[in-house]
PDB file of N, CA, C and O in Angstrom:
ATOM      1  N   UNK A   1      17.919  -5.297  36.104  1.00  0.00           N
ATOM      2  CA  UNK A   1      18.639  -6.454  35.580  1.00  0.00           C
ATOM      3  C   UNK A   1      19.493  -6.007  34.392  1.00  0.00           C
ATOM      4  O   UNK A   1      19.270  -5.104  33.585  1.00  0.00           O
ATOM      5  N   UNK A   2      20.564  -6.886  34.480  1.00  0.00           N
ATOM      6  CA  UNK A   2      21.596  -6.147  33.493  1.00  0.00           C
ATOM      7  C   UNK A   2      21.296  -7.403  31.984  1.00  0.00           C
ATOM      8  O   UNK A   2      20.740  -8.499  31.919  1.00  0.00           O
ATOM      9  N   UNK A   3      22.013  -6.498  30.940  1.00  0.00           N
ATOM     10  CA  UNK A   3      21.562  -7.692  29.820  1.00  0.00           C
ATOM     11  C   UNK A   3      23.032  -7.452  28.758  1.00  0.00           C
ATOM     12  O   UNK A   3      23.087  -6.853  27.684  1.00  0.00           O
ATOM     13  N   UNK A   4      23.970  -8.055  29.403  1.00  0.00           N
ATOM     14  CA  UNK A   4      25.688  -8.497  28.724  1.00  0.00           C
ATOM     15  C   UNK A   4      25.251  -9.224  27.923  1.00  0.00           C
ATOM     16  O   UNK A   4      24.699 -10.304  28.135  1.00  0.00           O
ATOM     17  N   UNK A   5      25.471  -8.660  26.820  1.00  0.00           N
ATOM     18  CA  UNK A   5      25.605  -9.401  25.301  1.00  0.00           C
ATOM     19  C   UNK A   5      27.704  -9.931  25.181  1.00  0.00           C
ATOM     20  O   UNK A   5      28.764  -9.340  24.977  1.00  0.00           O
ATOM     21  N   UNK A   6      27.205 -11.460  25.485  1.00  0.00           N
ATOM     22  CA  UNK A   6      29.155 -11.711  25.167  1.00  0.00           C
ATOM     23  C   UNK A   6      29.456 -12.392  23.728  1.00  0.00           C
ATOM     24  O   UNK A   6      30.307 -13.257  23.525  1.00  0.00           O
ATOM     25  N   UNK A   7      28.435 -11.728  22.614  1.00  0.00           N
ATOM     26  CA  UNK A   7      29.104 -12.485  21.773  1.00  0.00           C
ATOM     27  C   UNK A   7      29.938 -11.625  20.609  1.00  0.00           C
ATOM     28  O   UNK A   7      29.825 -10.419  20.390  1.00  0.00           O
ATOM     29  N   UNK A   8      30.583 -12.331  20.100  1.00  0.00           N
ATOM     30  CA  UNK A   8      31.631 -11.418  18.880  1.00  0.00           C
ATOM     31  C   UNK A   8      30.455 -11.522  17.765  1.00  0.00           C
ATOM     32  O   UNK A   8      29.473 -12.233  17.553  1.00  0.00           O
ATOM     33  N   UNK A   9      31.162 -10.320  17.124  1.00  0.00           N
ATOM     34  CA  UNK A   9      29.884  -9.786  16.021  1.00  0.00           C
ATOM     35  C   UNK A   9      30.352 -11.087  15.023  1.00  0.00           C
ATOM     36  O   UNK A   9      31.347 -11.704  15.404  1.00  0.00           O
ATOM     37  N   UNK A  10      29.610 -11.592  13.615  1.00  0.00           N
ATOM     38  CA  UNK A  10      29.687 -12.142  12.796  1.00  0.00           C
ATOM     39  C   UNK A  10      30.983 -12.446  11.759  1.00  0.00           C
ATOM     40  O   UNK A  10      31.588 -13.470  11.444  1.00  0.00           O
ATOM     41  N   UNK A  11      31.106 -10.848  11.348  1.00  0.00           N
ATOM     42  CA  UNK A  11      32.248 -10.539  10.576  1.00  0.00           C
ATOM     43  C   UNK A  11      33.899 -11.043  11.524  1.00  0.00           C
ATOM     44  O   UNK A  11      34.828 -11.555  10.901  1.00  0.00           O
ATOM     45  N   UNK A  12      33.970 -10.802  12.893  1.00  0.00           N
ATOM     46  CA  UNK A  12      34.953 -11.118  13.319  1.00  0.00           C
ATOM     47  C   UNK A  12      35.098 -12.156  13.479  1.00  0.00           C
ATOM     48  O   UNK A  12      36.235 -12.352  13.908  1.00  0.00           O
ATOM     49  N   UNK A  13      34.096 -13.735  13.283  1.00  0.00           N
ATOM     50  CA  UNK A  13      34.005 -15.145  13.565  1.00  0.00           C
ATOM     51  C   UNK A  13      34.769 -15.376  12.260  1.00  0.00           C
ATOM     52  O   UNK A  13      35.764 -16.089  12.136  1.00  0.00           O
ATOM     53  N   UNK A  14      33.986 -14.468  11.038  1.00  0.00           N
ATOM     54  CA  UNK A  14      34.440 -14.795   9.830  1.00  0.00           C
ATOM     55  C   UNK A  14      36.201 -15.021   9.548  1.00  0.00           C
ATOM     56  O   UNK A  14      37.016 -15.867   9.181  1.00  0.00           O
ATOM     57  N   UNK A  15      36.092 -13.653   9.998  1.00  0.00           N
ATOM     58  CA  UNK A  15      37.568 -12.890   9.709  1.00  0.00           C
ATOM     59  C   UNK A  15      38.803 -14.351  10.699  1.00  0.00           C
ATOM     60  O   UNK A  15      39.593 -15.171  10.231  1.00  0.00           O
ATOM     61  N   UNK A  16      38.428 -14.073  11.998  1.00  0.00           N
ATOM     62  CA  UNK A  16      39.412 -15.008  12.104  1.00  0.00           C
ATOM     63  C   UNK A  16      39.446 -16.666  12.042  1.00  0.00           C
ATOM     64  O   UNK A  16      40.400 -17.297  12.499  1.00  0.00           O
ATOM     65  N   UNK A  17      38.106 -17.404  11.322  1.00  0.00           N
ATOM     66  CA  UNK A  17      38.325 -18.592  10.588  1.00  0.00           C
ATOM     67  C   UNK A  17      38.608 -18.670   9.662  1.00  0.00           C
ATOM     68  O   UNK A  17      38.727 -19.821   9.243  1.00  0.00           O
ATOM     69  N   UNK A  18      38.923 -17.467   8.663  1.00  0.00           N
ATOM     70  CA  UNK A  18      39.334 -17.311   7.732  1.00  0.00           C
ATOM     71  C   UNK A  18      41.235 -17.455   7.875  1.00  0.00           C
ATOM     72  O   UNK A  18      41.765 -18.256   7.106  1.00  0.00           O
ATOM     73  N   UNK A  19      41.967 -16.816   8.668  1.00  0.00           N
ATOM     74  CA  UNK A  19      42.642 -16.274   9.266  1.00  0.00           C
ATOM     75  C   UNK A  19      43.702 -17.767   9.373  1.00  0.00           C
ATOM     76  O   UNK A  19      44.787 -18.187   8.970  1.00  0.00           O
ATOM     77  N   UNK A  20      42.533 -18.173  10.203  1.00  0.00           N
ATOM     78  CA  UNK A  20      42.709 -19.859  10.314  1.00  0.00           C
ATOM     79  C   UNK A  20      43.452 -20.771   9.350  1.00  0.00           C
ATOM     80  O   UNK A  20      44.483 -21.443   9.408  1.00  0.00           O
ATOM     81  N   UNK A  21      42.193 -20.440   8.128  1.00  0.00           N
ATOM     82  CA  UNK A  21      42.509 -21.331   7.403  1.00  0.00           C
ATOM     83  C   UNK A  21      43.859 -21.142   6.412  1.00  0.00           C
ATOM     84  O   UNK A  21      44.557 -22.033   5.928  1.00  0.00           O
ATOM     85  N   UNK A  22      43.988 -19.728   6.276  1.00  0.00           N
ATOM     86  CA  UNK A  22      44.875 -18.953   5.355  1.00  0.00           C
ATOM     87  C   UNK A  22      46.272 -19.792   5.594  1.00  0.00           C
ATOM     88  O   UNK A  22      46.790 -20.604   4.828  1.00  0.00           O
ATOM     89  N   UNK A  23      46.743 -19.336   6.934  1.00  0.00           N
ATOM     90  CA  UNK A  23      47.600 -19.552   8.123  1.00  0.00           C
ATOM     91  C   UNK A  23      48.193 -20.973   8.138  1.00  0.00           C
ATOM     92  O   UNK A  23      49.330 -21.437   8.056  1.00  0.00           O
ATOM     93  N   UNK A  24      47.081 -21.418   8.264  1.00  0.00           N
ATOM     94  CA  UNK A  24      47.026 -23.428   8.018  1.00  0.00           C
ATOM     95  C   UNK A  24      47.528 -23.317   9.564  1.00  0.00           C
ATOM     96  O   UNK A  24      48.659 -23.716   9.841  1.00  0.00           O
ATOM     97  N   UNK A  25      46.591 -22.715  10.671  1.00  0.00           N
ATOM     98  CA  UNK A  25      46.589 -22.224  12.174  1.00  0.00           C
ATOM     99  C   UNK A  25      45.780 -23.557  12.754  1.00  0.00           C
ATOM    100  O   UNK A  25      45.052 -24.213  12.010  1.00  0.00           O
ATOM    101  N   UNK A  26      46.025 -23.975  14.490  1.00  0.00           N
ATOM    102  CA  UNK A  26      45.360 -24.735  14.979  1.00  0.00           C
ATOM    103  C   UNK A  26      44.590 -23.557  15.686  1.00  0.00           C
ATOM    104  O   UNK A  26      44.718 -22.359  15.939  1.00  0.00           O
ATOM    105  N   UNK A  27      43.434 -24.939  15.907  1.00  0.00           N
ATOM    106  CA  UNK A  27      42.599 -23.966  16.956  1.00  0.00           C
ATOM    107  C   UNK A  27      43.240 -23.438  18.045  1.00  0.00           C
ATOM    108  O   UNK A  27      42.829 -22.407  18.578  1.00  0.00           O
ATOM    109  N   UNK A  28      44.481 -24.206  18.545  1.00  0.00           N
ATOM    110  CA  UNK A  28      44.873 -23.222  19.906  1.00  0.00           C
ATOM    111  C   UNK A  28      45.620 -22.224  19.640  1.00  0.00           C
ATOM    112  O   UNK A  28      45.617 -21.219  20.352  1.00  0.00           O
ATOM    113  N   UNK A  29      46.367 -22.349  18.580  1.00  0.00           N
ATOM    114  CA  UNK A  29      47.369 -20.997  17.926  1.00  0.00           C
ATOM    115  C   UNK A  29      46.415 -20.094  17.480  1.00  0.00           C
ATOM    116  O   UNK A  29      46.767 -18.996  17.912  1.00  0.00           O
ATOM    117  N   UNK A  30      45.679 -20.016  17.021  1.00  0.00           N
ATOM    118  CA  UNK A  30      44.213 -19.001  16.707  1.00  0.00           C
ATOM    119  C   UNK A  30      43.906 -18.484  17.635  1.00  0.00           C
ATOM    120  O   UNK A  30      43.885 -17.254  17.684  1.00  0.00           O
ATOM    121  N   UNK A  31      43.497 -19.410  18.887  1.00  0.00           N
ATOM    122  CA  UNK A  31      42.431 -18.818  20.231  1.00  0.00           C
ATOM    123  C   UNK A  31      43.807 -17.818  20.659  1.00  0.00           C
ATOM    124  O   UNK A  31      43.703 -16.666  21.082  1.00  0.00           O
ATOM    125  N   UNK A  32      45.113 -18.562  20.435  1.00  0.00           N
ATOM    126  CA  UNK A  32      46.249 -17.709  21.382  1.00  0.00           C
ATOM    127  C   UNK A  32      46.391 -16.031  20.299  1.00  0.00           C
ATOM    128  O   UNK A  32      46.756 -14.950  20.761  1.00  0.00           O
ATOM    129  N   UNK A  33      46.169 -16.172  19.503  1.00  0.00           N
ATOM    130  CA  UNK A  33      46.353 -15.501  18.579  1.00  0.00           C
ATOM    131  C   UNK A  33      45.149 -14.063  18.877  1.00  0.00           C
ATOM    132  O   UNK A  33      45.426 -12.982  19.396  1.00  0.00           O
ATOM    133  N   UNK A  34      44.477 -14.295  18.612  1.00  0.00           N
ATOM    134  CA  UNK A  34      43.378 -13.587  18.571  1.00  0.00           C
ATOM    135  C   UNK A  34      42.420 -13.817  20.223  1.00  0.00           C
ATOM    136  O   UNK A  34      41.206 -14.019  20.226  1.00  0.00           O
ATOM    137  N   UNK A  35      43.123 -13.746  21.294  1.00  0.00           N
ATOM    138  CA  UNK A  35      43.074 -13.835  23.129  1.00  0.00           C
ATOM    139  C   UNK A  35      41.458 -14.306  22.489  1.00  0.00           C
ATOM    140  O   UNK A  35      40.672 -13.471  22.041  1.00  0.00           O
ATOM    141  N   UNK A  36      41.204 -15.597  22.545  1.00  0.00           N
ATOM    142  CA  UNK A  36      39.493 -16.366  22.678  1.00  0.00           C
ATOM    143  C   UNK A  36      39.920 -17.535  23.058  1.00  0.00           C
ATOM    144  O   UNK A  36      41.118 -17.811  22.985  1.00  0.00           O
ATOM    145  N   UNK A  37      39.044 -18.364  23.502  1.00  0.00           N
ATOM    146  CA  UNK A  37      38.723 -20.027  23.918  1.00  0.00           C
ATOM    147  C   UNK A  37      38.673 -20.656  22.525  1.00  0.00           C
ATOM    148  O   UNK A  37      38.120 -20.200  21.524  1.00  0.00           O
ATOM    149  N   UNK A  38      39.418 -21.893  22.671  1.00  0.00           N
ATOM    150  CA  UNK A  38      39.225 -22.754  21.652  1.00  0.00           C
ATOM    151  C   UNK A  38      38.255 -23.345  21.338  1.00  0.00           C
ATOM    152  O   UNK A  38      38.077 -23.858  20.234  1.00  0.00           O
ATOM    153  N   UNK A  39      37.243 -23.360  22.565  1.00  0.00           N
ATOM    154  CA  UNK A  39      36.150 -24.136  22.519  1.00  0.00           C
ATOM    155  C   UNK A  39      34.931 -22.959  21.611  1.00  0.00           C
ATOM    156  O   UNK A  39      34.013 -23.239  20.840  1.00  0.00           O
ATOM    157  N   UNK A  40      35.347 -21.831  22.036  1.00  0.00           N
ATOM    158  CA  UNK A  40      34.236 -20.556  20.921  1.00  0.00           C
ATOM    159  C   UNK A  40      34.858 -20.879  19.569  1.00  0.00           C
ATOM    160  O   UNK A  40      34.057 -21.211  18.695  1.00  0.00           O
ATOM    161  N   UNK A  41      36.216 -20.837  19.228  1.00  0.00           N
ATOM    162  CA  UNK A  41      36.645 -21.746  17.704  1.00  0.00           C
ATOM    163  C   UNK A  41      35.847 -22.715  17.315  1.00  0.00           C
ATOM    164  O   UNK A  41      35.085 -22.385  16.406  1.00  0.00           O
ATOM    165  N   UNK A  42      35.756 -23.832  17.702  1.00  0.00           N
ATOM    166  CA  UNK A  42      35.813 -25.185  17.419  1.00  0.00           C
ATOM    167  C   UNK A  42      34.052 -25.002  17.062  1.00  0.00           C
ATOM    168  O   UNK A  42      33.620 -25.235  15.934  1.00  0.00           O
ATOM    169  N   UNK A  43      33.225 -24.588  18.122  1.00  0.00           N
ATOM    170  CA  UNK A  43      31.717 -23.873  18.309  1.00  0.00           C
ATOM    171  C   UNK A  43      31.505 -23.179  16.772  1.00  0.00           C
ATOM    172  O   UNK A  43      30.685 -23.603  15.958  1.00  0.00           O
ATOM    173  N   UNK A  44      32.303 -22.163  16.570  1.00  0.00           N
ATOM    174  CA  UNK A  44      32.173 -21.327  15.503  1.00  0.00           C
ATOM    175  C   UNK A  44      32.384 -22.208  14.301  1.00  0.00           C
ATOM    176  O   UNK A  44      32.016 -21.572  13.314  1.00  0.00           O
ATOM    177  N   UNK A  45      32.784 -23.301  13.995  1.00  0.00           N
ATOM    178  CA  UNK A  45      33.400 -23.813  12.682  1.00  0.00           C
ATOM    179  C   UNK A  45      32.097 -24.727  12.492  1.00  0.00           C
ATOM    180  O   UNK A  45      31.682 -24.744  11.333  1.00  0.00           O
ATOM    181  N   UNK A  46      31.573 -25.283  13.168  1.00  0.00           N
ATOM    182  CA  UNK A  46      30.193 -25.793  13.410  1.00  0.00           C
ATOM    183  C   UNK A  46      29.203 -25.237  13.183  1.00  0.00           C
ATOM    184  O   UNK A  46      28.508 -25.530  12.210  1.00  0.00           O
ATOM    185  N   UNK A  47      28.782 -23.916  14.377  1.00  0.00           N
ATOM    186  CA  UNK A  47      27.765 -23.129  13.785  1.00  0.00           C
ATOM    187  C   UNK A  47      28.389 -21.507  13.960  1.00  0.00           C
ATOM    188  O   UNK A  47      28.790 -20.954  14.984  1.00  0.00           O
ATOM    189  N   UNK A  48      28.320 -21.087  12.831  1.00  0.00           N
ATOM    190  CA  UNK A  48      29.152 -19.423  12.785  1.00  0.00           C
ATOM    191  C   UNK A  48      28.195 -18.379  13.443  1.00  0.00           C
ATOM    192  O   UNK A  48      28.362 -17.521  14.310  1.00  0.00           O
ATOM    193  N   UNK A  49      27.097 -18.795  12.677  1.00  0.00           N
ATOM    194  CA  UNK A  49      25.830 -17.143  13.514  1.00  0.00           C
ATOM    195  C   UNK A  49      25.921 -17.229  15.031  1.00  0.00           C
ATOM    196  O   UNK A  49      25.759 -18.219  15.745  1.00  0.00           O
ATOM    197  N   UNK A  50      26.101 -16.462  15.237  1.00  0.00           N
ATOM    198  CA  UNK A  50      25.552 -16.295  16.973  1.00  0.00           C
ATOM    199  C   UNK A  50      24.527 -16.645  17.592  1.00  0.00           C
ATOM    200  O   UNK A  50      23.477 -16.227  17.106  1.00  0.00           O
ATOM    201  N   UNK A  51      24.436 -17.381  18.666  1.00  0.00           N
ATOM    202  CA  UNK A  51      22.450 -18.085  19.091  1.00  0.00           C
ATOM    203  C   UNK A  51      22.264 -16.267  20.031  1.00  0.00           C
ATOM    204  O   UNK A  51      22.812 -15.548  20.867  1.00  0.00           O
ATOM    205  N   UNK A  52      20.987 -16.353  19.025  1.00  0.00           N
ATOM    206  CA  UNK A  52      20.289 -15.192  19.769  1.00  0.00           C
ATOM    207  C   UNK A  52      19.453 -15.599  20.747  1.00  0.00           C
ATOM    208  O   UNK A  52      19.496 -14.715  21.602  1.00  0.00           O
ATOM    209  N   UNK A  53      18.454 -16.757  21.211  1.00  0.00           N
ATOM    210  CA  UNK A  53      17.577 -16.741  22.106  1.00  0.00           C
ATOM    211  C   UNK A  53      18.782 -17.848  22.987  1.00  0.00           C
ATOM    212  O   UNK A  53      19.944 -18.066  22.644  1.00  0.00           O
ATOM    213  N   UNK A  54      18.088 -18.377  24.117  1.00  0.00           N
ATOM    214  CA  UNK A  54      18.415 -19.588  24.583  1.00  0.00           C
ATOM    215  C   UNK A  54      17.588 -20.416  25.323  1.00  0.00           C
ATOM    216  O   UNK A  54      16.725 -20.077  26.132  1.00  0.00           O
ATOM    217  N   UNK A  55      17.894 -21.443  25.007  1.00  0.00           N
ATOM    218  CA  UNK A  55      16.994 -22.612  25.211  1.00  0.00           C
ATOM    219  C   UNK A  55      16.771 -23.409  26.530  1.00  0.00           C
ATOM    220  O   UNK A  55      16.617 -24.630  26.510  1.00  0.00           O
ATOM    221  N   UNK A  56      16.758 -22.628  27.753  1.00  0.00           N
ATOM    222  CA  UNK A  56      17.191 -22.750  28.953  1.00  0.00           C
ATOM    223  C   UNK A  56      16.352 -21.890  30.068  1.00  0.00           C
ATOM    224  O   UNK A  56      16.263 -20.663  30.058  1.00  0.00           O
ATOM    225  N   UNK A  57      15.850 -22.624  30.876  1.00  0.00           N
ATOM    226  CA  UNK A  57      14.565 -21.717  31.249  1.00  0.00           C
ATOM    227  C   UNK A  57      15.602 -20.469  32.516  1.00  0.00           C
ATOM    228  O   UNK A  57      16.644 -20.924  32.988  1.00  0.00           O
ATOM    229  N   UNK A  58      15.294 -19.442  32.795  1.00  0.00           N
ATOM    230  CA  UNK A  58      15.630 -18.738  34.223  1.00  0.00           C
ATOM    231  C   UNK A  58      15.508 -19.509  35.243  1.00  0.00           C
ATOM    232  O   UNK A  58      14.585 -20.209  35.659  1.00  0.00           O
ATOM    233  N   UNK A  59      17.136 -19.176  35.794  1.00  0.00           N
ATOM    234  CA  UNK A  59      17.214 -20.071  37.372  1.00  0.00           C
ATOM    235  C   UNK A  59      17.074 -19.322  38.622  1.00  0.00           C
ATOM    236  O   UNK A  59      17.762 -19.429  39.638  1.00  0.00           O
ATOM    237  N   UNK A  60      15.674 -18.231  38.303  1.00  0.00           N
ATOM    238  CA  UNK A  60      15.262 -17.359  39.779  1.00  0.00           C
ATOM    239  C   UNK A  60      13.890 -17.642  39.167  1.00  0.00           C
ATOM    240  O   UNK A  60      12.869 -17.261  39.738  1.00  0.00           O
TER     241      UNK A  60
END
């Protein structure tokens, strides 16, 4: 079994809500900006750390 970690490290959530705010950037000029989903933006401005476990049982 394979184990893909897809999340961006901390410092780079930082860096580009920072980026954001500097800018006076929307979330979609950001996501276009820095190739991400607006919805991982919008996620990140809410909660920044990364979820390490998940709360969701295995579907095998």
């Amino acid at each position: 079994m394979y184990n893909f970690k897809m999340t961006y490290p901390l410092k780079f959530r930082q860096h580009v809500l920072a980026i954001k705010e500097q800018e006076k950037l929307t979330y979609a000029q950001t996501a276009t900006r820095f190739c991400i989903g607006t919805a991982s933006l919008m996620r990140w401005a809410k909660r920044i750390e990364p979820c390490l476990t998940r709360d969701k049982p295995a579907s095998k």
